[in-house]
C-alpha positions in Angstrom: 86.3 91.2 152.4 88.1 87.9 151.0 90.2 87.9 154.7 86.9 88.1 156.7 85.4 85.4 155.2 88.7 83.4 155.8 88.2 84.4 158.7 85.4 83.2 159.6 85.7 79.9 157.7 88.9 79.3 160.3 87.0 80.3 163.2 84.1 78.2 162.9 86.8 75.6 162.4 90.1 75.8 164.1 89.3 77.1 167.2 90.5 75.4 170.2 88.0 74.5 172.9 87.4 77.3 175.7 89.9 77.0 178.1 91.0 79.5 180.7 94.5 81.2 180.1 96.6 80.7 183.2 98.8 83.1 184.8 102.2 83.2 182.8 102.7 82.0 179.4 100.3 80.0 177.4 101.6 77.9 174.6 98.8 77.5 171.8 98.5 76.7 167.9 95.8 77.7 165.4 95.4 76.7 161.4 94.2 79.1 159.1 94.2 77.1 156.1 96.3 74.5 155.9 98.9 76.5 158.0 99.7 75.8 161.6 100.9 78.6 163.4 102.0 78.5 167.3 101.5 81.4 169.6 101.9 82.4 172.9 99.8 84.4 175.4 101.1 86.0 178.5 98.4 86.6 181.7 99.9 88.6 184.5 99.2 87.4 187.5 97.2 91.0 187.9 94.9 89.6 185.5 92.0 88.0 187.2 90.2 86.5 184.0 87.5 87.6 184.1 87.4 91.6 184.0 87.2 92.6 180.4 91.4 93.6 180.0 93.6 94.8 176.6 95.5 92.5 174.4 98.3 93.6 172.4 99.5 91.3 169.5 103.2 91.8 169.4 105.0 90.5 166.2 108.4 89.4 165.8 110.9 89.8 162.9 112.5 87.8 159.9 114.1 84.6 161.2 113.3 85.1 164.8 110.1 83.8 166.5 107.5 84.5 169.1 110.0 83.5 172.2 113.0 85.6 171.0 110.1 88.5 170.7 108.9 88.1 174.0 112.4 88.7 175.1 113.4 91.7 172.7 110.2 93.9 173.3 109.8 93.9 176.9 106.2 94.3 176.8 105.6 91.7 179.2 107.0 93.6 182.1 105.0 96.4 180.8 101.7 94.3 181.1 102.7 93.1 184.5 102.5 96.7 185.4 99.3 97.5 183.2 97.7 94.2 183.6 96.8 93.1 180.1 97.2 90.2 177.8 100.2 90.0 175.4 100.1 86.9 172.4 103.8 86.2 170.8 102.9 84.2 167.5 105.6 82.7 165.5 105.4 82.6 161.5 106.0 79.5 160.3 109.2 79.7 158.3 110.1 82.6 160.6 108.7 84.7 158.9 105.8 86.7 157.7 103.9 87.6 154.1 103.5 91.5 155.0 103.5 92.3 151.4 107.5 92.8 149.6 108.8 90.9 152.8 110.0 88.4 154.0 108.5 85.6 152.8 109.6 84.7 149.3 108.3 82.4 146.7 105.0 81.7 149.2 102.3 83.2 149.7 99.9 83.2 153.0 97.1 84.9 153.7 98.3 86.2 157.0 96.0 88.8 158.0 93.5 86.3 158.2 95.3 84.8 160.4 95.6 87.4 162.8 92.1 87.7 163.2 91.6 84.1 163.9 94.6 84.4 166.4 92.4 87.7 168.1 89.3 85.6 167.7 90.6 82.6 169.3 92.4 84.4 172.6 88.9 86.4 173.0 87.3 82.6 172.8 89.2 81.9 176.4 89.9 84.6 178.1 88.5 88.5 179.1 89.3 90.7 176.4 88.0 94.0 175.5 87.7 94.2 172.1 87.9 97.9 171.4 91.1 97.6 172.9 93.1 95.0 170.9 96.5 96.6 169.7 99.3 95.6 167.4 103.1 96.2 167.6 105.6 94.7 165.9 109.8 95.0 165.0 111.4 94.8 161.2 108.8 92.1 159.6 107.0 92.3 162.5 106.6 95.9 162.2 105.8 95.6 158.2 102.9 93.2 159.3 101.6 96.1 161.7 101.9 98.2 158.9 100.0 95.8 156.7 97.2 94.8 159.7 96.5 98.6 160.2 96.1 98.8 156.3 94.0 96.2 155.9 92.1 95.4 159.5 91.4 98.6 161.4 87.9 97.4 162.0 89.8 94.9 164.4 93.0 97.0 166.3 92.2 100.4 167.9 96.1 101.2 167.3 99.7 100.6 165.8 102.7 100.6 166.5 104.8 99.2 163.6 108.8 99.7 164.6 111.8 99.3 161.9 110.0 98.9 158.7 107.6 101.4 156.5 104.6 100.1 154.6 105.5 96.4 153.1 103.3 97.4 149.7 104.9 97.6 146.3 102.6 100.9 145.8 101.5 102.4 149.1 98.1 103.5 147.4 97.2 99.7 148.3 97.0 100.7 151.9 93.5 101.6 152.1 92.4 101.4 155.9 88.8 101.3 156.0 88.8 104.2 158.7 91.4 106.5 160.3 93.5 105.0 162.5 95.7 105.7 165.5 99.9 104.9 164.2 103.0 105.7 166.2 105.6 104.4 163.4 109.5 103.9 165.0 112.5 103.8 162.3 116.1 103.8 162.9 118.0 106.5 161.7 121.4 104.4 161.4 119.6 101.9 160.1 121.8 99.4 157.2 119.5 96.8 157.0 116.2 98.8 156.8 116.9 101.8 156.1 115.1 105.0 156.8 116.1 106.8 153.6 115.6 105.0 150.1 115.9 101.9 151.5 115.3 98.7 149.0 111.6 98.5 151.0 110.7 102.2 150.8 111.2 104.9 153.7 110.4 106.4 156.7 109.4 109.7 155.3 107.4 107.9 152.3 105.3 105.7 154.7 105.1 108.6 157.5 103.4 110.7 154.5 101.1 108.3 153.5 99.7 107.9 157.1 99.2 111.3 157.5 97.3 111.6 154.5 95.7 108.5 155.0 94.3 109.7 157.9 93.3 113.4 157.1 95.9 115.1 159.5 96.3 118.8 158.9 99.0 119.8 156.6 102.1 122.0 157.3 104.8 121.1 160.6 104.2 118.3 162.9 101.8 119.2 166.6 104.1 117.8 168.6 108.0 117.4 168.7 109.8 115.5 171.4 113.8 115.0 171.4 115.4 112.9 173.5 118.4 114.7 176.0 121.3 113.5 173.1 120.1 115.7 170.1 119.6 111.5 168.2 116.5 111.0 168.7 113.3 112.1 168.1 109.5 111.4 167.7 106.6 113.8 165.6 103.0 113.6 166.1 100.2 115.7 164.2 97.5 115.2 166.6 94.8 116.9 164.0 94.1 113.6 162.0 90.8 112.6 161.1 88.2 112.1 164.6 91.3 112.6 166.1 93.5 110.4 166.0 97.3 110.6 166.0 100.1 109.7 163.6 103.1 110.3 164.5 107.2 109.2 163.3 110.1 108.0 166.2 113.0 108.4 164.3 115.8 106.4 166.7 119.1 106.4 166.4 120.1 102.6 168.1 122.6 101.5 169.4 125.7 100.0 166.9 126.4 96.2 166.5 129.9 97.4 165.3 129.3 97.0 161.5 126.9 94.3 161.9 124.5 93.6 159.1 122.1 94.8 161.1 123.8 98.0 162.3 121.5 100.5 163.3 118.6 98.3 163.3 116.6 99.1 166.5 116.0 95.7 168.6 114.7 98.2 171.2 118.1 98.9 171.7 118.8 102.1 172.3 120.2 105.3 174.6 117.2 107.7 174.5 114.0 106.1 174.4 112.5 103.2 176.4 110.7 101.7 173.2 108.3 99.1 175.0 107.1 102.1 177.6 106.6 104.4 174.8 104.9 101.7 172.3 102.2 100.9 175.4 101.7 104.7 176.0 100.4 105.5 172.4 98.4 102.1 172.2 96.4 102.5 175.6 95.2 105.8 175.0 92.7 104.2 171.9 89.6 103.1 171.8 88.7 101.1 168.5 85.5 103.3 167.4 81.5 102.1 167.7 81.4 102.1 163.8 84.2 100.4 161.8 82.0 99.3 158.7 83.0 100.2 155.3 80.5 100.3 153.0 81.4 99.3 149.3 79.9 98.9 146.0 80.7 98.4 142.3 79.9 102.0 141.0 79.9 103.0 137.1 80.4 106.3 135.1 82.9 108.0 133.1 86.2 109.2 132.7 87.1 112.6 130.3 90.8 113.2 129.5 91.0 117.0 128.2 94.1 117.7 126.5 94.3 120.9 124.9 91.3 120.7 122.2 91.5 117.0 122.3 88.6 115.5 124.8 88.7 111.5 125.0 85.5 109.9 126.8 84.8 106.5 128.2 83.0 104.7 130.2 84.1 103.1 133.4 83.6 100.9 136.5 85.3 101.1 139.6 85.1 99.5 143.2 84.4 102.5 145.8 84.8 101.7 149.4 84.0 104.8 151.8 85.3 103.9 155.9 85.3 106.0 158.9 87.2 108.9 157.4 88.5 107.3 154.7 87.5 106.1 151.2 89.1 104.2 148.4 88.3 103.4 144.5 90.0 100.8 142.2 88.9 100.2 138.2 89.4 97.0 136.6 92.8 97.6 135.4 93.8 98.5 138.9 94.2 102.1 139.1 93.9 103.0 142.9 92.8 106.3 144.4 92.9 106.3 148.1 92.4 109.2 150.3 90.8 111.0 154.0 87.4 112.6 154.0 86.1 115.6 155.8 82.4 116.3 156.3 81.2 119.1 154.4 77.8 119.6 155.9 76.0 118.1 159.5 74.6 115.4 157.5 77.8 114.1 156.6 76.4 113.7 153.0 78.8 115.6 151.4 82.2 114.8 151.3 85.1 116.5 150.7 87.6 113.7 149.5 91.6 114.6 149.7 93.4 111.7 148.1 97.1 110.7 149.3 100.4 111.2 147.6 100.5 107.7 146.9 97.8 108.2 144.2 98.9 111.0 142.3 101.6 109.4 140.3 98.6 107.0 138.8 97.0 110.1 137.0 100.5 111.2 135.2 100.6 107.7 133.8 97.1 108.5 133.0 98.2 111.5 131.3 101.4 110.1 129.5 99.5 107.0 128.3 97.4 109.1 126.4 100.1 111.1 124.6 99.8 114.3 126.9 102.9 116.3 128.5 104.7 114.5 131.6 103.4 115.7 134.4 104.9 115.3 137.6 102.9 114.2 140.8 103.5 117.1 142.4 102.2 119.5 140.0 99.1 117.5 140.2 95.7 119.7 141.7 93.1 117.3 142.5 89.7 118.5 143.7 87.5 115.4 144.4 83.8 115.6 146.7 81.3 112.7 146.8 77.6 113.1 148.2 75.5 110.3 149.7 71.7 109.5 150.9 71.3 109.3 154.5 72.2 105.6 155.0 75.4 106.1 153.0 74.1 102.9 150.8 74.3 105.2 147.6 77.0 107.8 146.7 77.7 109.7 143.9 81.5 110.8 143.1 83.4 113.5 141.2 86.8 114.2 140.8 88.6 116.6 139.2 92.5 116.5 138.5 94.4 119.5 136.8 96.7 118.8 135.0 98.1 122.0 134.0 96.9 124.6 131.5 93.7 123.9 131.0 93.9 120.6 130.7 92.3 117.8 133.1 91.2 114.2 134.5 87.7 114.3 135.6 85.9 111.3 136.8 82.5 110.7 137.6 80.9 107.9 139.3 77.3 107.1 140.8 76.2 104.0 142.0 75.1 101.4 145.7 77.6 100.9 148.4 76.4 97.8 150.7 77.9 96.5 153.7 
C-alpha cells in the first residue's frame, strides 16, 4: 500500500505533459521522490499510436544502463516484429534497490517508481494496460523478481533472467495474486550462481514461485531441451487460474574465466532468449480483479508441547489476493501461501502456505524450549472462510509438529480494500 500511495503522490506530480511518442527511441526522465531517473521508450514504426498496443519494461543490470540494455536484450527487434512499446530506464547509480542487491548503503523506493514510469508512458501513448510486462537481466532480473512480488496488480507477466528472488527471506514475496513467471538462470553461472550462490538459487526461488502460485506438486508439465543436452526450460502449467511458472536453466556461453563467466547476457548456443522471453509474456492477460483485500485481524496462538499448552493472544496483518494470501504479526513472522476454493462460493479456503514459511514455525517451536524440528517435517493444515464480499474472514491454522504436539492459530477479523 505505502508504494501506491507513492505512487500516486509522484503521478499527480512528476508527470511530463502529454506528448505523443515518436517512432524510434524516446529519451524521457521522471522523479519519484527526490530521484531523477531517465528512460527510454521504443515505438516501432508498426505502431500507429493510437491502437491500444503492449509495453514491456525491460530492466538492465548492475553498472550497466538503459542503452547498453537496449543493445543486450534484443527486444526491440522483437517489437518491430510484434509491434509494441519497449521502455529501457536507467537506475541512477547504475543500479537498482531490488532488495539484497545492488545498491548498497541507499535505499530507494523503486517499485514506486516503476509504476510512475508505467503511469507516465500510458499518459502519452496507446497502451493496454492488461498487457504491461516486465523482463529484466542480473539486477535487472532481481527487480522483475521483486515487481512480480510486490506489483502483480500492475504486470500480467515476468520474466526475471540471471538472478532468483532479491529478498533476504523469500516469505517476503507475497504477490497479491498468482502470477504468470518464466524465471532464466545460468547454469555456469560464477557471478550469480544457480546453486548456493551468495543471493540464493535457482531451485530455492523456482520453489517459491510454484508454491506461491498454487501449481500442482510432483514433476514439471512441460520439459523442453535444447538439441545440445545444456539447456533446458520446466513449466508446471497447473498453477493457480492457470497460470504458468516455469525455470530456463541455460548454460551461456564462456567469457574465458571472466568474472562473469557463465553469466547469461543473452548469450548463448541453444536458446534465442529475447524470442522466448516475448513468447511467455504475450500470451497474458493481467486479470479483471487484482485487489487485495487486507485487514488487521486478532486471535490467538496455542503452542502444545507434550502436556505443556502456552496461550496468547495475537494480532496479525492478513492480506488474501487472487489466489494468494499472506499474514505478518507484529514481530514479523510471515506466512505466505496459494489458495484453492473449497466450495462455488469461494468462501472457504483451503490455504497451502510456501516453503519459505515453514522454517518460521521451527523457530517458533525452538524458542519455546520444544525439540528442533526441521521444516520439512513440518504438516501444516491451514483453511480460512469469508462472507460473500470477502470484507471479513476468519482463519485457522494448524501446524504439526510431530507427536502430538502442534502450532495452531486462529484469527477473525475485517479485510478492506
Amino acid at each position: 500500500m505505502r508504494t501506491v500511495l507513492a505512487a500516486a503522490l509522484v503521478i499527480a506530480s512528476a508527470l511530463q505533459a502529454t506528448a505523443t511518442l515518436e517512432p524510434g527511441v524516446n529519451e524521457r526522465s521522471i522523479t519519484v521522490g527526490d530521484v531523477e531517473y531517465p528512460y527510454m521508450v521504443y515505438r516501432p514504426t508498426s505502431v500507429d499510436g493510437a491502437t491500444p498496443v503492449p509495453l514491456v519494461v525491460d530492466i538492465h543490470g548492475w553498472t550497466s544502463n538503459g542503452v547498453q540494455q537496449a543493445a543486450l536484450s534484443g527486444l526491440r527487434a522483437v517489437a518491430d516484429r510484434e509491434g509494441f512499446l519497449v521502455t529501457h530506464p536507467s537506475g541512477p547509480g547504475n543500479a537498482w534497490d531490488s532488495g539484497v542487491c545492488c545498491l548498497f548503503g541507499e535505499e530507494r523506493d523503486e517499485v514506486a517508481f516503476f509504476r510512475a514510469l508505467v503511469a507516465a508512458i500510458e499518459d502519452e501513448a496507446s497502451i493496454d494496460p492488461r498487457r504491461v510486462y516486465v523482463t529484466g537481466l542480473s539486477n535487472g532480473g532481481a527487480m522483475s523478481h521483486r515487481l512480480a512480488c510486490d506489483a502483480a496488480d500492475l504486470f500480467a507477466a515476468a520474466a526475471p533472467l540471471a538472478f532468483p528472488i532479491p529478498l533476504e527471506s523469500l516469505s517476503e514475496c507475497r504477490p497479491s495474486r498468482a502470477i504468470p513467471l518464466l524465471m532464466f538462470m545460468g547454469l555456469t553461472d560464477v557471478l550469480v550462481p544457480y546453486e548456493n550462490g551468495q543471493f540464493g538459487d535457482a531451485d530455492g526461488s523456482f520453489g517459491h514461485w510454484r508454491d506461491v502460485n498454487g501449481c500442482a506438486p510432483g514433476d514439471s508439465d512441460e520439459v523442453v531441451t535444447a538439441d545440445s543436452g545444456l539447456s533446458y526450460c520446466e513449466t508446471y502449467t497447473g498453477c493457480t487460474d492457470g497460470v504458468e511458472t516455469g525455470l530456463c536453466s541455460v548454460t551461456a556461453r564462456s567469457f574465458g574465466g571472466a568474472f562473469f563467466d557463465g553469466h547469461i547476457l543473452y548469450l548463448n548456443d541453444d536458446f534465442d532468449l529475447a524470442e522466448l522471453v516475448w513468447g511467455f509474456l504475450s500470451r497474458w492477460l493481467l486479470p479483471d480483479d487484482t485487489t487485495a483485500p487486507s485487514g488487521l485481524v486478532r486471535g490467538k496462538t496455542t503452542l502444545a508441547l507434550g502436556d505443556t499448552k502456552t496461550k496468547a493472544k495475537t494480532e496479525w496483518t492478513v492480506t488474501l489476493g487472487g489466489g494468494t494470501w499472506s499474514a505478518i504479526d507484529a514481530g514479523g513472522l510471515v506466512l505466505a501461501g496459494s489458495f484453492a476454493r473449497v466450495d462455488g462460493k469461494a468462501r472457504k479456503l483451503a490455504l497451502t502456505l510456501t516453503n519459505a514459511s515453514l522454517p518460521a514455525f521451527a523457530d517458533v517451536v525452538v524458542g519455546a524450549g520444544g525439540p528442533v524440528v526441521a521444516p520439512q517435517d513440518l504438516a501444516p493444515d491451514f483453511v480460512a472462510t469469508t462472507n460473500k464480499k470477502r470484507t471479513r474472514i476468519k482463519l485457522r491454522g494448524t501446524v504439526g509438529l510431530g507427536a502430538s504436539d502442534t502450532f495452531t492459530l486462529r484469527l477473525a477479523g475485517k479485510l478492506r480494500l
